[in-house]
C-alpha positions as CSV (number, residue, x, y, z in Angstrom):
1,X,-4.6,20.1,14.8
2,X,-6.0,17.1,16.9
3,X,-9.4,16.3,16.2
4,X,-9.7,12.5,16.8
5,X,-11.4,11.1,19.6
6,X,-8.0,9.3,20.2
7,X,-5.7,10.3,22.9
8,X,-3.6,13.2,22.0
9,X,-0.5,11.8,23.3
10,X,-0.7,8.5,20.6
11,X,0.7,10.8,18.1
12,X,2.1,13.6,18.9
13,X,6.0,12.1,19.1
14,X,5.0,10.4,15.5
15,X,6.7,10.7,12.8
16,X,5.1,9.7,8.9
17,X,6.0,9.6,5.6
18,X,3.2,9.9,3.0
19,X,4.8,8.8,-0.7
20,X,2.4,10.8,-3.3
21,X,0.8,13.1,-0.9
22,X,0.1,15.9,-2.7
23,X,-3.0,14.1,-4.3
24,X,-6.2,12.3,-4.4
25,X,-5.4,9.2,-1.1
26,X,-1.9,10.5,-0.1
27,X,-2.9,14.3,0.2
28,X,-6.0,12.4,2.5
29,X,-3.5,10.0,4.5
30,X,-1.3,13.2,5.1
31,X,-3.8,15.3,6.4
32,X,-5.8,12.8,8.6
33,X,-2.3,11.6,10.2
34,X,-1.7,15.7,11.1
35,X,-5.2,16.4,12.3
36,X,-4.0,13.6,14.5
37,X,-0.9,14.7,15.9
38,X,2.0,13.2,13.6
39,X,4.3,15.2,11.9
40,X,4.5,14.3,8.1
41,X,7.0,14.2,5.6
42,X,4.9,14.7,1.9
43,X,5.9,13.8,-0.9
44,X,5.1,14.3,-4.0
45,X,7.2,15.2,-7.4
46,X,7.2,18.1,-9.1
47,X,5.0,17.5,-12.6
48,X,3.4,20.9,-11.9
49,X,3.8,23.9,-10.1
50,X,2.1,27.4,-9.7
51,X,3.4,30.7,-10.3
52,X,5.5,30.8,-7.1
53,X,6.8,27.1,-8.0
54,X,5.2,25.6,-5.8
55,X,4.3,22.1,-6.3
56,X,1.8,19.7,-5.0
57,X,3.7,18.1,-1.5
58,X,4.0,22.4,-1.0
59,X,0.0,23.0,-1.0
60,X,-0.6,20.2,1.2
61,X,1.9,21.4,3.6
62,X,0.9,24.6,3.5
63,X,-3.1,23.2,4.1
64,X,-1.8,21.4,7.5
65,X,0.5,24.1,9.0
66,X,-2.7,26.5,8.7
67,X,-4.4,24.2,10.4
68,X,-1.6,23.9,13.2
69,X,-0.2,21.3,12.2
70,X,3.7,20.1,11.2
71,X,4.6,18.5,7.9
72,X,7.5,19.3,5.3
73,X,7.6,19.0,1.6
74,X,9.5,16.7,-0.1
75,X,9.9,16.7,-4.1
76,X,11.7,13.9,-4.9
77,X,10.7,10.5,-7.1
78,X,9.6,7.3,-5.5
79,X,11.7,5.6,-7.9
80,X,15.0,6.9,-7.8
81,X,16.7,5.2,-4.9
82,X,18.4,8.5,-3.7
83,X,15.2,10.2,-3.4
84,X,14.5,7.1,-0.9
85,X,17.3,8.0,1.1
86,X,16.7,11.5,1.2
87,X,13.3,11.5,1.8
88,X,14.0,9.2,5.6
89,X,17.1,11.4,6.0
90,X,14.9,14.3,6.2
91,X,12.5,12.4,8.7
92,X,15.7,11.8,10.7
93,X,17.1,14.9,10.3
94,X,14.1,17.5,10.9
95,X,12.8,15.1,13.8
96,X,14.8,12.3,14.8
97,X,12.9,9.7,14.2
98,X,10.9,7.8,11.8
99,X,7.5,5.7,13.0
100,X,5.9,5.0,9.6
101,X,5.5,5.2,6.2
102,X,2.7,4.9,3.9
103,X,3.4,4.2,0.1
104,X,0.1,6.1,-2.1
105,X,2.3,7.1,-5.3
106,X,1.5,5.1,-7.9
107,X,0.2,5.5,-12.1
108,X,-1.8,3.4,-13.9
109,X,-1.0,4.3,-17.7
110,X,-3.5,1.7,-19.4
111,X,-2.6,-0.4,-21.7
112,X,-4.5,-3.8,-23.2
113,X,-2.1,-6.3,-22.7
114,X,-1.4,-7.5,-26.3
115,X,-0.4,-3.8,-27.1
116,X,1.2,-3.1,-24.4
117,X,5.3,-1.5,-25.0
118,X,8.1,-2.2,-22.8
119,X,8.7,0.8,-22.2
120,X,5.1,1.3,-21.0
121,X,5.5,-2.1,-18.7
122,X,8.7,-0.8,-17.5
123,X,7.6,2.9,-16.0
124,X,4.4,1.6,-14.3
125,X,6.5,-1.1,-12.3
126,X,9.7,1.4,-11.8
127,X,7.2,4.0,-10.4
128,X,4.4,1.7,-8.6
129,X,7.1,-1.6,-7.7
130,X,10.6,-0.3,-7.4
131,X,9.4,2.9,-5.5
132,X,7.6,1.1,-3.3
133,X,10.7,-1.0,-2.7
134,X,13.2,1.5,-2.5
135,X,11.3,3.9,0.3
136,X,9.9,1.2,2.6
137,X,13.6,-0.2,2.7
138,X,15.0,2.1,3.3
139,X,12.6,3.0,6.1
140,X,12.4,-0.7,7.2
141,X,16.3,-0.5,8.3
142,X,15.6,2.5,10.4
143,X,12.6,0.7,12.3
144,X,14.2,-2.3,12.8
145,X,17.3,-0.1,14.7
146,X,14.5,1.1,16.7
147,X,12.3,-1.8,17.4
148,X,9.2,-0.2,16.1
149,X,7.4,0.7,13.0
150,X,4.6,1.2,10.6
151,X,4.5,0.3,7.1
152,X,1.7,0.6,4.7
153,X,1.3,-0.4,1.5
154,X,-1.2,0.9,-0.6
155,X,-2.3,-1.5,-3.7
156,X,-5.4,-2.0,-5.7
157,X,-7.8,-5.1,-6.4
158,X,-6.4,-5.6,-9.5
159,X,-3.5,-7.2,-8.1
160,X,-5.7,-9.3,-6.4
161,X,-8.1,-10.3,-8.9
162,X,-6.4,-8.5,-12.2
163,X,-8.4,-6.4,-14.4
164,X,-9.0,-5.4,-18.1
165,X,-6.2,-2.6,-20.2
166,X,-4.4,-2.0,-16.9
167,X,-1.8,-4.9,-17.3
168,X,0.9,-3.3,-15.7
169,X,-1.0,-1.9,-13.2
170,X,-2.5,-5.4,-12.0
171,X,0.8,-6.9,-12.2
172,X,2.4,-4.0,-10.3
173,X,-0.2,-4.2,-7.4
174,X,0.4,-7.7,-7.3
175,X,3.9,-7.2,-6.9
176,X,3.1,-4.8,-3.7
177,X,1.1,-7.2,-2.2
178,X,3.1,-10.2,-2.1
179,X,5.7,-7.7,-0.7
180,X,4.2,-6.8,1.9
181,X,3.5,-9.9,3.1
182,X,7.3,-11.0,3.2
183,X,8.4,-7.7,5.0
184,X,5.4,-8.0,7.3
185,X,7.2,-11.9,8.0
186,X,10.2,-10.5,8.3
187,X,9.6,-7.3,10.2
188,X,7.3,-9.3,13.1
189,X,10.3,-10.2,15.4
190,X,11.7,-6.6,14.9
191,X,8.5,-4.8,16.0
192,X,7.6,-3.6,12.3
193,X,4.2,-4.2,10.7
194,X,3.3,-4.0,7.4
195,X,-0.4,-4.2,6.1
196,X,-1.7,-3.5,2.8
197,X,-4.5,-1.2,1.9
198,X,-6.6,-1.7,-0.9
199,X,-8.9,1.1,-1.5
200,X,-11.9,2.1,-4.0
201,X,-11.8,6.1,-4.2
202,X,-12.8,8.8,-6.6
203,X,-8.9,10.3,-7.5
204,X,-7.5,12.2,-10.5
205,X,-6.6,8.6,-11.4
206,X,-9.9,6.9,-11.5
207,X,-12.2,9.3,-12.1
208,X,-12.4,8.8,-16.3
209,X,-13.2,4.9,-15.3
210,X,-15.3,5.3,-12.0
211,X,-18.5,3.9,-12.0
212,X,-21.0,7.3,-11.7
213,X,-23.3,5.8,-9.3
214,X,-20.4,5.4,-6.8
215,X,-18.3,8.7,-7.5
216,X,-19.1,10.9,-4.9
217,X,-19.9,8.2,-2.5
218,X,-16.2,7.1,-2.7
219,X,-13.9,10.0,-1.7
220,X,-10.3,9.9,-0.2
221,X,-11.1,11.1,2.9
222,X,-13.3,8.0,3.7
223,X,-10.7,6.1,3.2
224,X,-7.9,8.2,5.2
225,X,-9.2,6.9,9.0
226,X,-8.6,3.0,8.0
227,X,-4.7,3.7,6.9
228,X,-4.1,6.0,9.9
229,X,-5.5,2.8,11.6
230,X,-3.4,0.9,10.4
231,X,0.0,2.9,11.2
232,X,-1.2,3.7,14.3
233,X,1.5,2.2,17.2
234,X,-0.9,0.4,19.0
235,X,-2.3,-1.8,15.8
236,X,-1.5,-5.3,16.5
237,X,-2.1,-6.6,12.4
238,X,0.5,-7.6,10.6
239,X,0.4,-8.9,6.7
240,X,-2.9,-8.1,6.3
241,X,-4.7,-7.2,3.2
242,X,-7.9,-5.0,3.9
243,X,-10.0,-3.4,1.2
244,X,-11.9,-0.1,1.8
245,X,-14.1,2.8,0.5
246,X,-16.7,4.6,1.9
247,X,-17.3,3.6,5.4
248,X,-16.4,-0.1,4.7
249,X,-13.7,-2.3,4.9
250,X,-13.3,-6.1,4.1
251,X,-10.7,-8.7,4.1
252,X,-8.5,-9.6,1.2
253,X,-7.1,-12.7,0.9
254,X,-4.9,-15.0,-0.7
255,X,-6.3,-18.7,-0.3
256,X,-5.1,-22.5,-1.0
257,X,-8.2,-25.0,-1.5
258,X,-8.4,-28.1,-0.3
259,X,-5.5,-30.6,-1.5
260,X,-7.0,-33.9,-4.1
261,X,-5.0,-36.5,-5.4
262,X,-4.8,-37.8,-8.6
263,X,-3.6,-41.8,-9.9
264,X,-1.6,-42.5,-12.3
265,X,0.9,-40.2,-14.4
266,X,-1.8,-38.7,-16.7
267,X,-4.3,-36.2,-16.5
268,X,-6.7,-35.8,-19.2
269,X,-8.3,-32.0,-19.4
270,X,-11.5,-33.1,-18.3
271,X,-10.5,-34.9,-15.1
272,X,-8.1,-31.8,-14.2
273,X,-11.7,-29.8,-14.7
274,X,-13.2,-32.2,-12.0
275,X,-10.0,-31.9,-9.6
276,X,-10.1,-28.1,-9.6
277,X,-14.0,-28.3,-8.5
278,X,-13.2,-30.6,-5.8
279,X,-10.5,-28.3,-4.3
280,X,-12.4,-26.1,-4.8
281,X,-15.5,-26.9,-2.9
282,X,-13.2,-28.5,0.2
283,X,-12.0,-26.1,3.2
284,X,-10.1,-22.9,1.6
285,X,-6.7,-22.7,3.9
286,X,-4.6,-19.2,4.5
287,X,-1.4,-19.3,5.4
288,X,1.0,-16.1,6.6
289,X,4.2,-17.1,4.4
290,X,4.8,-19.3,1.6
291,X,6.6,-22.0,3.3
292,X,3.9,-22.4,5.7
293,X,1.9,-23.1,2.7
294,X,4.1,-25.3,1.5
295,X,4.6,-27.5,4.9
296,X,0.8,-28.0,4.5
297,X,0.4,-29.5,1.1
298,X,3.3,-31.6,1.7
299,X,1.9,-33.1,5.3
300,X,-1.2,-33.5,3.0
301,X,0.7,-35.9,0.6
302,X,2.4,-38.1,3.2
């Protein structure tokens, strides 16, 4: 099933996990990863079946063993944390060995913010937070044993920049980005990366909102090459945010402006205004971890 340009023997030991797989980006991550060579673990829980019951992760397994490839199904949900451990042990257990993992399952349920339930709140971080959490954990322990590994963390724009009715979302993808970046620090001396994808795509999830001009410009598949990219053993980032669609990709970032000091122990509203503008306009400073960050506005105010 190798149809990269790639050398064959990059992936054919690998071993991925593809959370959500049976749909829209994960069923695209799966397959480009076994067109490549990898053998994948989908996943994807049972909402729906067909008359056989047969469920999503099943049809996509099915699509890249008749293309020659090697995947198995896995039916379990990102958020309960045996489902984590089952879905590695059956990595482990089918092929001995576990390279990387790339998290796509994820809702949105919309909600405006002022009407928003707990209960809504709750399932959208349990399902897009917690079981991103529990499966790259538990896969994070296995890579670190082995000196290697890929972790990939897929997010949204809205946790970078927030977005209207989608509350929990934002907040969740939020969440997954500022995680990644602490297991990307801690996973560096261990030979484990972790990089976040952010990615604009046409999917059974964003369809209703999509902008029409864009929809059939922005399908999964475009998408697919940058995240097998970025589990590929040879990539070198680490903690790095990178958006995508079509045949694009940019840079996401999290920046500090420039640091301003204020007199006295007051600051009226208008001169907070004017100190925002001047940080603003000085040099914009990234940093890989938040005590870095901190180091630098303290050396500032010394």
């Amino acid at each position: 099933m190798n149809g990269s340009t790639q050398p064959e023997d990059v992936w054919a030991d690998q071993v991925a996990i593809v959370t959500g797989g049976g749909k829209g980006l994960g069923r695209a991550f799966a397959l480009d990863l076994a067109r490549r060579g990898a053998r994948v673990v989908v996943n994807n829980r049972n909402r729906q079946v067909d008359a056989d019951g047969r469920g999503p992760a099943d049809h996509v397994v099915a699509e890249i063993t008749a293309a020659g490839g090697t995947a198995i199904a896995h039916h379990g949900a990102v958020e309960d944390p045996d489902s984590a451990r089952s879905m590695v042990a059956l990595a482990l257990d089918t092929w001995g060995r576990l390279d990387s993992v790339i998290t796509s399952a994820g809702i949105s349920n919309p909600q405006m913010f002022h009407k928003t339930t707990p209960e809504n709140f709750r399932q959208v971080l349990d399902v897009n937070v917690l079981g991103t959490v529990l499966v790259t954990s538990e896969a994070a322990r296995v890579m670190r044993e082995a000196g290697r590994g890929r972790i990939l963390m897929v997010a949204s724009t809205a946790g970078l920049h927030g977005e209207t009715t989608v509350s929990a979302y934002a907040a969740s993808k939020g969440a997954v980005i500022a995680l990644a970046k602490t297991a990307a620090a801690e996973g560096a001396p261990k030979g484990v990366h972790t990089n976040v994808l952010l990615p604009y795509a046409t999917t059974q999830m964003t369809e209703t909102n999509m902008d029409g001009r864009y929809a059939d410009l922005l399908t999964s598949e475009k998408v697919a090459p940058v995240a097998t990219a970025l589990v590929d053993p040879r990539c070198a980032l680490n903690g790095t945010t990178i958006v995508a669609a079509a045949d694009g990709i940019r840079i996401g970032e999290t920046a500090e402006g420039a640091t301003v000091r204020f007199p006295g122990t007051e600051i009226a509203p208008e001169e907070l205004v004017a100190l925002v503008d001047r940080s603003r306009a000085g040099e914009r400073r990234t940093f890989p971890e938040a005590q870095a960050a901190f180091q630098d506005f303290a050396a500032d105010l010394v």
